[in-house]
mmCIF file of the C-alpha atoms, coordinates in Angstrom:
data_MODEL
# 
_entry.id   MODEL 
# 
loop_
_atom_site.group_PDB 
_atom_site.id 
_atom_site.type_symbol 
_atom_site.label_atom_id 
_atom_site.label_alt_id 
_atom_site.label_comp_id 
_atom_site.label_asym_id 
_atom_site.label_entity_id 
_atom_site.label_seq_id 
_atom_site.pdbx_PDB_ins_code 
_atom_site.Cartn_x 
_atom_site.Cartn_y 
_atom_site.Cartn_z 
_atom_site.occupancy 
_atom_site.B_iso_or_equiv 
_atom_site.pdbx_formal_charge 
_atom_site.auth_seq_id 
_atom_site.auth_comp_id 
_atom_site.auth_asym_id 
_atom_site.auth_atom_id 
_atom_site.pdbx_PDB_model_num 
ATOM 1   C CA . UNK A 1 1   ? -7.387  24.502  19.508  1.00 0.00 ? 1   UNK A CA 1 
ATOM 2   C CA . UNK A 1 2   ? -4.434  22.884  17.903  1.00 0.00 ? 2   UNK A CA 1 
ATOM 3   C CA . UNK A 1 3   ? -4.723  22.095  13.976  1.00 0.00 ? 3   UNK A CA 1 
ATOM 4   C CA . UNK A 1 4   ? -5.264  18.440  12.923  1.00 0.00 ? 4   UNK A CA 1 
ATOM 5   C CA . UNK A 1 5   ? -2.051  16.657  11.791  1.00 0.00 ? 5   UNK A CA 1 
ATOM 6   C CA . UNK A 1 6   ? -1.822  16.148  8.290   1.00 0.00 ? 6   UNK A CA 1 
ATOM 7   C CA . UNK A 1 7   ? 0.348   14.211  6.353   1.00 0.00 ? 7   UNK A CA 1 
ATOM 8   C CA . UNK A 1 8   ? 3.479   17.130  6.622   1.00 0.00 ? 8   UNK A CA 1 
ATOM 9   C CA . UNK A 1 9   ? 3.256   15.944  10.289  1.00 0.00 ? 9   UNK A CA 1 
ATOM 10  C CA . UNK A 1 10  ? 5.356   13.163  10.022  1.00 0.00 ? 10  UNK A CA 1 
ATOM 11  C CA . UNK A 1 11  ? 7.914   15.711  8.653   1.00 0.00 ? 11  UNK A CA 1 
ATOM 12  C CA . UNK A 1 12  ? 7.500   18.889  11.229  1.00 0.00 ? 12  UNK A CA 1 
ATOM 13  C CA . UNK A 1 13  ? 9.131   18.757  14.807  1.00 0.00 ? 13  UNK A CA 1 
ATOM 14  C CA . UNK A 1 14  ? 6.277   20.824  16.155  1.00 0.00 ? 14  UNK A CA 1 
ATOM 15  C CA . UNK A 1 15  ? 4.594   19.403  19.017  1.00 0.00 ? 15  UNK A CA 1 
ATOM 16  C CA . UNK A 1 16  ? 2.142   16.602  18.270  1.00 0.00 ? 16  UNK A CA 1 
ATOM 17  C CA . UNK A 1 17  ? -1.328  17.096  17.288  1.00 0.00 ? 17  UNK A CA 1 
ATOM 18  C CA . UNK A 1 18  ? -3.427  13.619  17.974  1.00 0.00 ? 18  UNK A CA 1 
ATOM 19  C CA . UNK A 1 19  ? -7.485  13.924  17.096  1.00 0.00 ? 19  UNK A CA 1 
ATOM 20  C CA . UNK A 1 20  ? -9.640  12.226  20.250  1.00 0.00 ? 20  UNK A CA 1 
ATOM 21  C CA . UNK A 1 21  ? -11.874 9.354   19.166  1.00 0.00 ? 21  UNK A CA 1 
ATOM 22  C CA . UNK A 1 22  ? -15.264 11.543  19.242  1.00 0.00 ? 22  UNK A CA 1 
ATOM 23  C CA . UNK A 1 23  ? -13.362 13.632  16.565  1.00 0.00 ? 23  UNK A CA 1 
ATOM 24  C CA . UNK A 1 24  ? -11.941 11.129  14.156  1.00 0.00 ? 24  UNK A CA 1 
ATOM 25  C CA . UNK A 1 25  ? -14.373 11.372  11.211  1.00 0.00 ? 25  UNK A CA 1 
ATOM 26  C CA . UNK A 1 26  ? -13.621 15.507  11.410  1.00 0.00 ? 26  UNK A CA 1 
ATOM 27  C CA . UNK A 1 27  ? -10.006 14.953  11.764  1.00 0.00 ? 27  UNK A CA 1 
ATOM 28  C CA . UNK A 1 28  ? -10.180 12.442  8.781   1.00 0.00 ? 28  UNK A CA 1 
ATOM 29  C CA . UNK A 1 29  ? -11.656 15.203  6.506   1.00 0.00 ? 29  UNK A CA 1 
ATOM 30  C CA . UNK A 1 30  ? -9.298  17.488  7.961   1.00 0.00 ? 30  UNK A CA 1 
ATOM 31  C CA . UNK A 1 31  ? -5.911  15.339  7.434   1.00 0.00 ? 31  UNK A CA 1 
ATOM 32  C CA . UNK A 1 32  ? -7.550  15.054  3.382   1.00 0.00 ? 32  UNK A CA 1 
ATOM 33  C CA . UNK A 1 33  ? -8.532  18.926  3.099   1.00 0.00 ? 33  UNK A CA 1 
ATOM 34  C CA . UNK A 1 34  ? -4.388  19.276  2.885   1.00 0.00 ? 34  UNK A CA 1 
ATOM 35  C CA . UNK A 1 35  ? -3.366  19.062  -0.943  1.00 0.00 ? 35  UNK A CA 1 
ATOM 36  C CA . UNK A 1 36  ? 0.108   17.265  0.860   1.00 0.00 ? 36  UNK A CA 1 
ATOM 37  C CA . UNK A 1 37  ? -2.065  14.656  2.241   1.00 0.00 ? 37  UNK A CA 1 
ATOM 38  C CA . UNK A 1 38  ? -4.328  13.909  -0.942  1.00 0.00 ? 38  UNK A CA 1 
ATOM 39  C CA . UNK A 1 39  ? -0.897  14.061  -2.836  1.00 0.00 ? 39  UNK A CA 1 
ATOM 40  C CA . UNK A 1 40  ? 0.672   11.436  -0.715  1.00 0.00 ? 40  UNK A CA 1 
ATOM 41  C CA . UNK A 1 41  ? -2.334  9.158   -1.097  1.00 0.00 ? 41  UNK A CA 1 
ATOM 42  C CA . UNK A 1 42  ? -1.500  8.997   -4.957  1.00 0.00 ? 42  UNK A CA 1 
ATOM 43  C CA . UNK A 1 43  ? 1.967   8.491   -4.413  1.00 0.00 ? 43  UNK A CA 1 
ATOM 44  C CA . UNK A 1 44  ? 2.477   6.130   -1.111  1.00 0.00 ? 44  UNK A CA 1 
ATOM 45  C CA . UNK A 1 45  ? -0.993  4.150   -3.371  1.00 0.00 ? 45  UNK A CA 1 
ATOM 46  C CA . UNK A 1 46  ? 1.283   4.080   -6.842  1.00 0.00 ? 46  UNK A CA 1 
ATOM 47  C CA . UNK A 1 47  ? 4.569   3.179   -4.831  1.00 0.00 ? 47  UNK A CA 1 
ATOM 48  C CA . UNK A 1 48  ? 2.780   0.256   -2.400  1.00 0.00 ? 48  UNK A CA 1 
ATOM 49  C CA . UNK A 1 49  ? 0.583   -0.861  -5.773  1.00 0.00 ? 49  UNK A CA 1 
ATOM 50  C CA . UNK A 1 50  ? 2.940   -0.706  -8.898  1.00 0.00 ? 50  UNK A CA 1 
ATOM 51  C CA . UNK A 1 51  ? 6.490   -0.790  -7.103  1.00 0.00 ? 51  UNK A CA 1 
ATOM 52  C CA . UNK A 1 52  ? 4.938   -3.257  -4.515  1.00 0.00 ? 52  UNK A CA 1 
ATOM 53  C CA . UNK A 1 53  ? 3.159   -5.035  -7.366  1.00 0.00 ? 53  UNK A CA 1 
ATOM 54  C CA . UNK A 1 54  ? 5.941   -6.098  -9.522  1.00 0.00 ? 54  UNK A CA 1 
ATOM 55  C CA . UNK A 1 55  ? 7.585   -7.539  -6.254  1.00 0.00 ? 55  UNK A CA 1 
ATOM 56  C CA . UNK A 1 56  ? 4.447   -9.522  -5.622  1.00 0.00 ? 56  UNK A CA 1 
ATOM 57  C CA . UNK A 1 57  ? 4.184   -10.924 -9.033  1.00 0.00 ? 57  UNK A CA 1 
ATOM 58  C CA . UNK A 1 58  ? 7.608   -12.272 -9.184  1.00 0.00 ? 58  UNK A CA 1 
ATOM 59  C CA . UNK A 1 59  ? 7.056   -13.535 -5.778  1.00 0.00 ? 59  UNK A CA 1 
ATOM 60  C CA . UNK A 1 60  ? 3.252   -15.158 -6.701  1.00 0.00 ? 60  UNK A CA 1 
ATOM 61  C CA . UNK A 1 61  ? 3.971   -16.407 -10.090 1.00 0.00 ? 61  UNK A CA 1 
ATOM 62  C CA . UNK A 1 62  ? 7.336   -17.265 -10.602 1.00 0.00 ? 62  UNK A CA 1 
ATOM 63  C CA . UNK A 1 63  ? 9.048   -17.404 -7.338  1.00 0.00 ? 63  UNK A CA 1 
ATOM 64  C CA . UNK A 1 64  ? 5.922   -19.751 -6.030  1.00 0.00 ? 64  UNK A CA 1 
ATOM 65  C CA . UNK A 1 65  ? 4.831   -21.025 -9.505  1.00 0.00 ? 65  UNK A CA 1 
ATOM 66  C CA . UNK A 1 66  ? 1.353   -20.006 -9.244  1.00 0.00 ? 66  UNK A CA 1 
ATOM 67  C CA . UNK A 1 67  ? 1.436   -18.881 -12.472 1.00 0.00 ? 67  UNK A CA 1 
ATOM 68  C CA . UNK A 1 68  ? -1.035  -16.992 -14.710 1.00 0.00 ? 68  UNK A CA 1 
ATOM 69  C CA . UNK A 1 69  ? -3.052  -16.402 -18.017 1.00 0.00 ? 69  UNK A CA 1 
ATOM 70  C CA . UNK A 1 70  ? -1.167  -16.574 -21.502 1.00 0.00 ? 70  UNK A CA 1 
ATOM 71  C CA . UNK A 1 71  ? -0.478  -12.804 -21.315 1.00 0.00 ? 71  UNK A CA 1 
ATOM 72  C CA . UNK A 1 72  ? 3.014   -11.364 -20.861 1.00 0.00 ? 72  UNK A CA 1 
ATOM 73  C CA . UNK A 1 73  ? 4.437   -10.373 -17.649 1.00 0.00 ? 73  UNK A CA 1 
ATOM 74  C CA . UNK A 1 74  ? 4.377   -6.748  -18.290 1.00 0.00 ? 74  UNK A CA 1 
ATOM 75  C CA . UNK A 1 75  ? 0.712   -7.593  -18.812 1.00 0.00 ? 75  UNK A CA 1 
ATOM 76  C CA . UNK A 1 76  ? 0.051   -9.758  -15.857 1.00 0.00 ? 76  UNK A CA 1 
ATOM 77  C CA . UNK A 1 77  ? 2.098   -7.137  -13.652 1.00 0.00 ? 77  UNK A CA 1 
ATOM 78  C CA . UNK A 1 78  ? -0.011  -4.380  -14.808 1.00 0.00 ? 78  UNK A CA 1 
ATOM 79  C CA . UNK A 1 79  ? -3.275  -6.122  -14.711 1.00 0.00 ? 79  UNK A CA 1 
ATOM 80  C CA . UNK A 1 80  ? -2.580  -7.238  -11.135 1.00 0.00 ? 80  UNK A CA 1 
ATOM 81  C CA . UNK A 1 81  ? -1.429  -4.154  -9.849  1.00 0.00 ? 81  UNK A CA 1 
ATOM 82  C CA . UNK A 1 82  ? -3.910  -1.704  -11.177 1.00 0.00 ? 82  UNK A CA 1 
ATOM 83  C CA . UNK A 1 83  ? -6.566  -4.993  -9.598  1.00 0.00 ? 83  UNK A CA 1 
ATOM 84  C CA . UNK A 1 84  ? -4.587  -3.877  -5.934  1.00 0.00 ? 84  UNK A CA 1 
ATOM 85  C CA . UNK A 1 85  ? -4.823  -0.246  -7.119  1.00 0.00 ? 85  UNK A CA 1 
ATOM 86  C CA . UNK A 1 86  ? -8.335  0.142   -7.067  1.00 0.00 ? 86  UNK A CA 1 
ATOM 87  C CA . UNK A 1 87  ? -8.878  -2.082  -4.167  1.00 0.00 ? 87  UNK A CA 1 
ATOM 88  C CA . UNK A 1 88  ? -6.504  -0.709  -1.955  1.00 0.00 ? 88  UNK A CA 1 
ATOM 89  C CA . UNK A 1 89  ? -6.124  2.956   -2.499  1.00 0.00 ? 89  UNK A CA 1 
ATOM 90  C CA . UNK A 1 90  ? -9.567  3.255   -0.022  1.00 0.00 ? 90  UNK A CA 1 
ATOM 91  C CA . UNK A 1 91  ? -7.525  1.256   2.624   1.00 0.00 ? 91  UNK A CA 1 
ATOM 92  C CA . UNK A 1 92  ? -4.501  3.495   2.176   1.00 0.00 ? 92  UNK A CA 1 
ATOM 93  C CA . UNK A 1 93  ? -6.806  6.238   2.762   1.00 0.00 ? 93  UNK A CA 1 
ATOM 94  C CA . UNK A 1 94  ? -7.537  5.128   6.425   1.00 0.00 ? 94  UNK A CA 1 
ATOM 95  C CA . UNK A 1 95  ? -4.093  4.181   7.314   1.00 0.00 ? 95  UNK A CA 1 
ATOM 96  C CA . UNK A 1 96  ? -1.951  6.414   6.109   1.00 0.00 ? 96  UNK A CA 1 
ATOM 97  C CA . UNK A 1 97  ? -3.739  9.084   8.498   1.00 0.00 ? 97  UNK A CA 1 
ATOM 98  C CA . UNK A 1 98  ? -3.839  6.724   11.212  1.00 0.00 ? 98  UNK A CA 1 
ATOM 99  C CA . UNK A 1 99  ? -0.167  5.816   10.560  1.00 0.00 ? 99  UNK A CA 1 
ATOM 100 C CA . UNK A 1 100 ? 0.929   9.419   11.383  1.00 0.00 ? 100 UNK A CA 1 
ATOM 101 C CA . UNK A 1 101 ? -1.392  10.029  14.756  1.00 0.00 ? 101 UNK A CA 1 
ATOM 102 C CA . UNK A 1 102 ? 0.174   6.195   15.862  1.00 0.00 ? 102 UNK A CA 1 
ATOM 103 C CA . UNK A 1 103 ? 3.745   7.608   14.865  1.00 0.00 ? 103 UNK A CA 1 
ATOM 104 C CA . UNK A 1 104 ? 3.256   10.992  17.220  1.00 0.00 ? 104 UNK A CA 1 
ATOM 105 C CA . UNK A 1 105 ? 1.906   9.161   19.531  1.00 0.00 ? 105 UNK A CA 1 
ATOM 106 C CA . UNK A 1 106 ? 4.622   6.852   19.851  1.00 0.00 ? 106 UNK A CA 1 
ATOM 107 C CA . UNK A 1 107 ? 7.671   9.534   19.511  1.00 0.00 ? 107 UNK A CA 1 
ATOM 108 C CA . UNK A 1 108 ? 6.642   12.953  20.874  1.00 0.00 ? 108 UNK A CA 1 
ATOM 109 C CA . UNK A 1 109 ? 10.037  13.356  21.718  1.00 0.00 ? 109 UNK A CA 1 
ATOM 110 C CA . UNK A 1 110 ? 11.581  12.167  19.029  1.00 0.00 ? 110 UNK A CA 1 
ATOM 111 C CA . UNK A 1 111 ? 10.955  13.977  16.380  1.00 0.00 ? 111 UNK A CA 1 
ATOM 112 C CA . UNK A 1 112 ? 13.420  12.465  13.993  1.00 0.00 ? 112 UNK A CA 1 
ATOM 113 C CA . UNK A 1 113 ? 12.060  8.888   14.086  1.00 0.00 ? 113 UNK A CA 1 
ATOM 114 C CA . UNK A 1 114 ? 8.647   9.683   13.532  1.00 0.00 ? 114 UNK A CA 1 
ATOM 115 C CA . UNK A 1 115 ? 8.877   9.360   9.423   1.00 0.00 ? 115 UNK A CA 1 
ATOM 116 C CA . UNK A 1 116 ? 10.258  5.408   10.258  1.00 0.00 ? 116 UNK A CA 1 
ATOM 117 C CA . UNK A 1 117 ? 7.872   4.990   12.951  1.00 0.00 ? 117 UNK A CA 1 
ATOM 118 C CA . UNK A 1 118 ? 4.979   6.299   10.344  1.00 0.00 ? 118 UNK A CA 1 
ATOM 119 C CA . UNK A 1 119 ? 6.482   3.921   7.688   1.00 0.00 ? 119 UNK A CA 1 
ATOM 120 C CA . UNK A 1 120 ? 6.905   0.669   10.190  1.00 0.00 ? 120 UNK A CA 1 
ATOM 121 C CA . UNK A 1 121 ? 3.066   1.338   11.164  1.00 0.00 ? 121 UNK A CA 1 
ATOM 122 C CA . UNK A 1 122 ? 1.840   1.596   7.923   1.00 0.00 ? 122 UNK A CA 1 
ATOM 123 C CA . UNK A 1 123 ? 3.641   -0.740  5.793   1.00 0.00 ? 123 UNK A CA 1 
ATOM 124 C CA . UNK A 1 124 ? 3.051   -3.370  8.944   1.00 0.00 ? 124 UNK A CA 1 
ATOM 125 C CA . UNK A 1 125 ? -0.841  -2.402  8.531   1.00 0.00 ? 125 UNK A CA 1 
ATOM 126 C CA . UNK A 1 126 ? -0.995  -2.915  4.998   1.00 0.00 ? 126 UNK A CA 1 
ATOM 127 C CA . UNK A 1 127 ? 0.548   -6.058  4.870   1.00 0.00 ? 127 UNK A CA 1 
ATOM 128 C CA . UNK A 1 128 ? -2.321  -7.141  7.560   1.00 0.00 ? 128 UNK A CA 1 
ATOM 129 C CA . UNK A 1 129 ? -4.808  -5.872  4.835   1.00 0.00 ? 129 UNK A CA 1 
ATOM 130 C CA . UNK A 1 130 ? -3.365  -7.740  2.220   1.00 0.00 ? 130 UNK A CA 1 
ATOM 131 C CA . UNK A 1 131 ? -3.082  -11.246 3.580   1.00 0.00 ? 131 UNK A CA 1 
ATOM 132 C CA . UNK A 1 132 ? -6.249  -11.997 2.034   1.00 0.00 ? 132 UNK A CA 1 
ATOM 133 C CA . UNK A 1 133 ? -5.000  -10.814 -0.995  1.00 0.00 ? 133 UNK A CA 1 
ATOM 134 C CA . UNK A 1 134 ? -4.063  -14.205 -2.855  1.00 0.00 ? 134 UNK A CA 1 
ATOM 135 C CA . UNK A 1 135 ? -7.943  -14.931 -2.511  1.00 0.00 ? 135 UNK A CA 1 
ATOM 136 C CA . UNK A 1 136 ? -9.112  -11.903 -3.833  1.00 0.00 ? 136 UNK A CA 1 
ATOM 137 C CA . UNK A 1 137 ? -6.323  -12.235 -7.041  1.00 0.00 ? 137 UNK A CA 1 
ATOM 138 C CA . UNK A 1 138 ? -7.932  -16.397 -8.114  1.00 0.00 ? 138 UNK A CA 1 
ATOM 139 C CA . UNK A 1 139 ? -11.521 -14.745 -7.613  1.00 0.00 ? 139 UNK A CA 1 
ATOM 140 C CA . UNK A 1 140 ? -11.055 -11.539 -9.780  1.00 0.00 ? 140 UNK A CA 1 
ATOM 141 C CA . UNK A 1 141 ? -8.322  -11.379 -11.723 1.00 0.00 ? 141 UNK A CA 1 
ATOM 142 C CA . UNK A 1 142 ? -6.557  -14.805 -11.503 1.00 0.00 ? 142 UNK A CA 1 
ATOM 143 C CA . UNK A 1 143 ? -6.209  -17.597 -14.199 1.00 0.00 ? 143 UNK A CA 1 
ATOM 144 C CA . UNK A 1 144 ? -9.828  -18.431 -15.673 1.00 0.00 ? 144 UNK A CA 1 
ATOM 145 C CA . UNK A 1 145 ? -11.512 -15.890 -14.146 1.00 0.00 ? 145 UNK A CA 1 
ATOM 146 C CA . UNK A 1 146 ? -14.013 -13.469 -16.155 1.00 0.00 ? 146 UNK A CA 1 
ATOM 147 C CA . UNK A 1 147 ? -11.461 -10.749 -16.089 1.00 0.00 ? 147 UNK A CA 1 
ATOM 148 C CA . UNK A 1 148 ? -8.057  -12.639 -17.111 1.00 0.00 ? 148 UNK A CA 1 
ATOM 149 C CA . UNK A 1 149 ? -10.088 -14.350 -20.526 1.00 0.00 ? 149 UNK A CA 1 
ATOM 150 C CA . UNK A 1 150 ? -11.338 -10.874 -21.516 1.00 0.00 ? 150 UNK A CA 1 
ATOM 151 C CA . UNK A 1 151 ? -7.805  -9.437  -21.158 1.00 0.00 ? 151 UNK A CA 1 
ATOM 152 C CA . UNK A 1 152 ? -6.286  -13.082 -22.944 1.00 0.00 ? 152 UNK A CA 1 
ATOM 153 C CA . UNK A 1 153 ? -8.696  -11.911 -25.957 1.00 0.00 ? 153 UNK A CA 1 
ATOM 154 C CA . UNK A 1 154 ? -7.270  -8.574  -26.088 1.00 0.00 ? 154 UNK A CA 1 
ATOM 155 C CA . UNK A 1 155 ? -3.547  -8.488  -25.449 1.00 0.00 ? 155 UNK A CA 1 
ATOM 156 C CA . UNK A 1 156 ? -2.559  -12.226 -24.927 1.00 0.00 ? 156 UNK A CA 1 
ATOM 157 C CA . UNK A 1 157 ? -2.888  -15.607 -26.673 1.00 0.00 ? 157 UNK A CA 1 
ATOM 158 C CA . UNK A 1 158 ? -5.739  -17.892 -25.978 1.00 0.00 ? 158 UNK A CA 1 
ATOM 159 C CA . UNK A 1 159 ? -5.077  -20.662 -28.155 1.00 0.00 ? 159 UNK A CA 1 
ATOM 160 C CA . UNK A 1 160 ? -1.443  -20.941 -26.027 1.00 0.00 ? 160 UNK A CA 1 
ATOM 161 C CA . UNK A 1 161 ? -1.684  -23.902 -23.875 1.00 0.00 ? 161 UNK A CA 1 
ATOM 162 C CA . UNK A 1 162 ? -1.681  -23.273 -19.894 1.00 0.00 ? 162 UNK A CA 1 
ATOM 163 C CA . UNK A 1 163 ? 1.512   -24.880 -18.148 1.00 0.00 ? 163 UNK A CA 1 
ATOM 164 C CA . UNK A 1 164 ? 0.696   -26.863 -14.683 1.00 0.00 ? 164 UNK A CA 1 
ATOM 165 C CA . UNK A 1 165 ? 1.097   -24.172 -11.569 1.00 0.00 ? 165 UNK A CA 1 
ATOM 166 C CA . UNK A 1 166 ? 1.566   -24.965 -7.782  1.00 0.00 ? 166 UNK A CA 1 
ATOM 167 C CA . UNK A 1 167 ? -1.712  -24.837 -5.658  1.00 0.00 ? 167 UNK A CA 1 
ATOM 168 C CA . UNK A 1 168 ? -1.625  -23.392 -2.389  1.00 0.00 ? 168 UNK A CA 1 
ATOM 169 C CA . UNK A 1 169 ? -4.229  -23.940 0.617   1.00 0.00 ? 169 UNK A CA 1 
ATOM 170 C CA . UNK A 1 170 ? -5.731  -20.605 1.209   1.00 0.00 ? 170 UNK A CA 1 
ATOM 171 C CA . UNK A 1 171 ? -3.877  -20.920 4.576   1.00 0.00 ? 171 UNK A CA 1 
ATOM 172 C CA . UNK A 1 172 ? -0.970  -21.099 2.826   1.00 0.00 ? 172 UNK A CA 1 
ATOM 173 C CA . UNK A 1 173 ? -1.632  -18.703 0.474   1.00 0.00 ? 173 UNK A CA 1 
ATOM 174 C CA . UNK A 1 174 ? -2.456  -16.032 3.166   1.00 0.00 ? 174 UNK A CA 1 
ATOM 175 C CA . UNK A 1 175 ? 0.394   -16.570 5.559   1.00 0.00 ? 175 UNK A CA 1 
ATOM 176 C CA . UNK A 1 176 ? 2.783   -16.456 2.217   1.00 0.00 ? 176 UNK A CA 1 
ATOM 177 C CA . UNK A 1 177 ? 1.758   -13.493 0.879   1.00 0.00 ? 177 UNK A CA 1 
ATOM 178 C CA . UNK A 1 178 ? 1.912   -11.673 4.767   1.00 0.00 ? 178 UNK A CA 1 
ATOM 179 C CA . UNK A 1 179 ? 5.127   -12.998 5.766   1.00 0.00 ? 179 UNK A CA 1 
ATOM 180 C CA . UNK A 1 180 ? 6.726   -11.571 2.424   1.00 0.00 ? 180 UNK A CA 1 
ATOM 181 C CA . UNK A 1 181 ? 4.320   -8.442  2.511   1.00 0.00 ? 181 UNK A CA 1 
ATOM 182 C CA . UNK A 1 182 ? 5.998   -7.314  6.553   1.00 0.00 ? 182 UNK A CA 1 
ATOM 183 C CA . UNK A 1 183 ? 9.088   -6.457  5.392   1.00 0.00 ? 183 UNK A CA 1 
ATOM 184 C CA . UNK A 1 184 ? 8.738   -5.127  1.697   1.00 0.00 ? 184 UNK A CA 1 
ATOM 185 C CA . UNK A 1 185 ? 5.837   -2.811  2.645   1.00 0.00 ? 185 UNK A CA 1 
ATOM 186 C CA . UNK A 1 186 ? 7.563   -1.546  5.695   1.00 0.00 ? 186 UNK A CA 1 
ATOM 187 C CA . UNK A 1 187 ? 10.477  -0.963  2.542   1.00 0.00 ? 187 UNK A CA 1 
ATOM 188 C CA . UNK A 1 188 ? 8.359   0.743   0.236   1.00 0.00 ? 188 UNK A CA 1 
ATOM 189 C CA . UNK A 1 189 ? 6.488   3.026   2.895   1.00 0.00 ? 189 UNK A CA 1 
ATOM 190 C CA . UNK A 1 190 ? 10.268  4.328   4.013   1.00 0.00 ? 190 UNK A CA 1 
ATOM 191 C CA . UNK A 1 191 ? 10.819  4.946   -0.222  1.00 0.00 ? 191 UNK A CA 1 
ATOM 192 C CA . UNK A 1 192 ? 7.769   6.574   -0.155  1.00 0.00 ? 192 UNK A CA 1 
ATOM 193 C CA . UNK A 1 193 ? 8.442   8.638   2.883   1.00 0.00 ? 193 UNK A CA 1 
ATOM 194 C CA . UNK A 1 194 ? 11.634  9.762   1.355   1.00 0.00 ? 194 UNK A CA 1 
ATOM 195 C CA . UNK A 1 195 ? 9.361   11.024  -2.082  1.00 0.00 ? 195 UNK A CA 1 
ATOM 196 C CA . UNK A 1 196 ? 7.626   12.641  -0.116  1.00 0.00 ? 196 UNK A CA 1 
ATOM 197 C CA . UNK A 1 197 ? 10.213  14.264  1.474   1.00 0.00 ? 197 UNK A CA 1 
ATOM 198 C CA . UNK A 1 198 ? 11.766  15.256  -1.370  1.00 0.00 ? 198 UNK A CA 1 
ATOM 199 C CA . UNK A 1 199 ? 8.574   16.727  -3.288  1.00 0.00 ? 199 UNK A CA 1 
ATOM 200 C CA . UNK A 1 200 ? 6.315   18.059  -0.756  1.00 0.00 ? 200 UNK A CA 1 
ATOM 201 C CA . UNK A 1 201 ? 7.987   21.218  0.833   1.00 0.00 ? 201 UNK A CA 1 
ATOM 202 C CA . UNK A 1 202 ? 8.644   20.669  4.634   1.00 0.00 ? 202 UNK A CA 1 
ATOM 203 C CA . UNK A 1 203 ? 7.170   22.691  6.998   1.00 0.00 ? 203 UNK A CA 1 
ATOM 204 C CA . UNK A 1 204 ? 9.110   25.191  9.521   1.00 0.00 ? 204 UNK A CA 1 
ATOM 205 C CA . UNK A 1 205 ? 9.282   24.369  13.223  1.00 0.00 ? 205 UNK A CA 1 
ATOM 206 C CA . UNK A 1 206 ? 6.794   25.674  15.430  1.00 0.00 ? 206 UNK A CA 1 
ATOM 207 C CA . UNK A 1 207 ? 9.334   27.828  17.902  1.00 0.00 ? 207 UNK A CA 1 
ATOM 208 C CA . UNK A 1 208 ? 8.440   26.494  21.349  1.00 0.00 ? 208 UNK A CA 1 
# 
C-alpha cells in the first residue's frame, strides 16, 4: 500500500499517491502526522492571513473607504488579520491537503507543475471561503462592534470623531472582496509554495 501524500508531495516527482473517499478522514490524519505538513499549515496560514491581510485592509478600508475604528492602521491590520487567523487556519487545514491530492490528480505527468497547480487550487479555494468575509469583519471585529470599542479603549482614541465611510450591499461586499481575493491568494499560495520550498528539505525521487 502506497503512503498517503503529504504536504512534500507537491515537491517529489514520485508517482502520485491520491487517498479514495472511504479513506479521507485516515488520509487527513495521515497528511497532518508529517511535521512538513503541520509546518506548512503555520506558514501558508501566516502568509494567506498577515501578508494577505495587509493587502485586504488597504483594499477594504482605504482603497473602498470602508473605513474603521479610531485605532492606527498597524492596529486595524493586526486586529483584522489575527480576526482571519483564527478563523481561517481550520479552513486551511482542509484545503491545503485537498489542494495537493487535486494537484496530482490533475498532473501525474507533470511533475513540475504540480507546486502551481497546488497553489492555483488552493488560493482559488480560499478566496471561495472568504467571500463571506466582509460580513463576518462588520459582525466581529468591524467599526462599533464589541471587539473594535474594547481594542479603541486600549490602544486607540475614543473621544476621536469617526469620519463618514462607503456602505456596501452585502452583495457587493461579497463579490468585492472574491474578485480581488482570486488572484492575490492564488499570489500568495505560489510565495508560500516557494517558502516552503526553500525551508522544508525536498524529498528524493522514488527511482521508477
Amino acid at each position: 500500500m502506497s503512503p498517503s501524500p503529504t504536504i512534500r508531495t507537491i515537491f517529489d516527482l514520485s508517482p502520485a499517491t491520491r487517498p479514495s473517499l472511504r479513506a479521507l478522514p485516515r488520509s487527513l490524519v495521515a497528511f497532518y502526522r508529517d511535521p512538513a505538513s503541520q509546518f506548512a499549515l503555520l506558514v501558508t496560514a501566516v502568509v494567506m492571513c498577515y501578508v494577505g491581510g495587509a493587502a485586504m485592509f488597504w483594499f477594504h478600508a482605504i482603497y473602498l473607504d470602508e473605513g474603521g475604528p479610531a485605532i492606527s492602521w498597524v492596529v486595524h491590520w493586526l486586529l483584522d488579520s489575527s480576526f482571519a487567523f483564527v478563523a481561517l487556519t481550520p479552513a486551511l487545514a482542509l484545503i491545503l491537503p485537498f489542494s495537493v491530492w487535486a494537484a496530482r490528480a490533475l498532473a501525474p505527468a507533470s511533475a513540475h507543475l504540480i507546486p502551481w497547480l497546488y497553489a492555483a487550487v488552493a488560493g482559488t479555494m480560499f478566496a471561495l471561503v472568504t467571500t463571506p468575509g466582509p460580513i463576518a469583519h462588520d459582525l466581529i471585529v468591524g467599526r462599533g462592534t464589541w471587539v473594535a470599542n474594547r481594542v479603541t479603549d486600549l490602544v486607540g482614541d475614543p473621544s476621536a470623531p469617526l469620519t463618514p465611510v462607503a456602505d456596501y450591499p452585502p452583495l457587493a461586499a461579497m463579490s468585492q472582496q472574491l474578485g480581488a481575493g482570486v488572484p492575490l491568494y492564488i499570489a500568495l499560495m505560489a510565495l508560500s509554495v516557494i517558502l516552503l520550498r526553500t525551508l522544508i528539505p525536498r524529498p528524493n525521487p522514488t527511482p521508477p
